[in-house]
Steps between C-alpha positions, in 0.01 A plus 500: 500500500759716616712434157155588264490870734843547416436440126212729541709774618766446227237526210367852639871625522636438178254714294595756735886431494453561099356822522824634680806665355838345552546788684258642720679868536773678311733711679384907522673685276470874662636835331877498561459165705749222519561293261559170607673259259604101583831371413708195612631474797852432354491830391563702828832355502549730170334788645627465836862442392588628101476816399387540160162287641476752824545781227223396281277460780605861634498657145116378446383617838712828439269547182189347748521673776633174687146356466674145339450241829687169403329167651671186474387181379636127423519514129190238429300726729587842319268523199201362716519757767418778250247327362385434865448850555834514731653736298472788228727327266848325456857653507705411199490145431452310156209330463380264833194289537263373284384679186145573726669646752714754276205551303366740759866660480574844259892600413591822632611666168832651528591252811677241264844379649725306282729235620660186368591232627860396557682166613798539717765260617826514612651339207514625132163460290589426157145365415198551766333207349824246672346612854204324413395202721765604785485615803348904496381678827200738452273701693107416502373852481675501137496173425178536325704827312808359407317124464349628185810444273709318787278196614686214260796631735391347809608230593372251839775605702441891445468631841211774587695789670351774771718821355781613236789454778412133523477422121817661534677294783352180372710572151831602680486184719458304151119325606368646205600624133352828442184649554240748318435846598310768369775782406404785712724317765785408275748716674353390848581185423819524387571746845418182698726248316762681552433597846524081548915491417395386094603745225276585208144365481431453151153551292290421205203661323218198431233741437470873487129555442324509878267710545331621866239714559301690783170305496151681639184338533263574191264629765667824636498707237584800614848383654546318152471823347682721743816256470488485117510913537790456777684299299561749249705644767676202642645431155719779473680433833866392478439182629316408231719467179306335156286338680721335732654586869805681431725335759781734493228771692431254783 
């Protein structure tokens, strides 16, 4: 008897369930209000600790007003908390998530960043395509980035690293080959190595078409049009150099 109520119960909810939205509320988007964009958690490392990320943070809110508020998510939970209704958008990243979930997404024009995406190791690279199978280190908040024209290069024993400086110590103490990086932080990474005792780090192009993007919900349109009209401005800062970071400025 019990179990027949219960089924009862479930058969009145579900019609109901239906008629909700995925997300029951959106974030206010006031006049001049903060503007709250997700990113992965990896990330604050780079903001936290390198300066051409803490510039471009600091360069945007100097153009915003410092309304930009950064929240930090695991990367399989980044594209889902904007469409959640967590936050107003997403802070430079590729495309994450299914192609539902960016659907509700609009590019911020004028916010393109381009990067490529370069193998390094501590050996000479004659041919990129002879690290393939071996042993690469790589970060998960760009492995989804750099796995677009680098996947065929990992191999099982490829280990998952937590920042740059470990990628970096796990090549000098010879556990693994290289590993791929997104070239903003080429001459990061070549600081560390040679903060470890090694001498030159060296590096390879594989692909020199990434593009990232400041992502806003469709549904604020406003802030999708104030940024677009922002952006106008942000573009002609010296940090910002064919539509790349110049990395001499940071």
């Amino acid at each position: 008897m019990l179990l027949t109520f219960r089924s009862k119960l479930l058969l009145l909810f579900l019609p109901l369930q239906a008629l909700l939205p995925l997300s029951a509320t959106a974030l206010d988007q006031q006049p001049n209000g903060p503007i709250v964009l997700a990113t992965n958690v990896e990330y604050k490392e780079f903001v936290d600790v390198f300066d051409c990320d803490s510039m471009l943070l600091n360069t945007l809110n100097r153009h915003l007003d410092e309304r930009i508020e950064l929240q930090y998510y695991p990367a399989r939970r980044i594209a889902l908390a904007a469409e959640m209704g967590e936050v107003h958008g997403l802070y430079y990243t590729a495309k994450l998530g299914s192609a539902q979930q960016m659907a509700n997404m609009v590019r911020i024009k004028g916010s393109l960043i381009k990067e490529a995406t370069l193998l390094f190791s501590g050996e000479e690279i004659g041919d990129s395509a002879d690290f393939r199978g071996r042993r690469i280190a790589y970060l998960p908040a760009y492995r989804r980035i750099v796995g677009q024209v680098a996947s065929g290069y990992y191999a099982p024993s490829s280990v998952q690293a937590q920042s740059i400086g470990q990628m970096v110590k796990l090549l000098a103490a010879g556990r693994v080959d290289g590993f791929f990086l997104i070239s903003r932080y080429r001459l990061l990474a070549s600081q560390l190595y040679r903060e470890t005792g090694r001498d030159k780090l060296h590096s390879e192009t594989v692909y020199d078409d990434i593009r990232l993007h400041l992502h806003i919900d469709k549904r604020y349109t406003e802030l999708i049009k104030e940024l677009e009209l922002k952006y106008q401005q942000v573009q002609q800062d010296p940090l910002f150099q064919n539509q790349r970071l110049n990395v001499e400025e940071c």
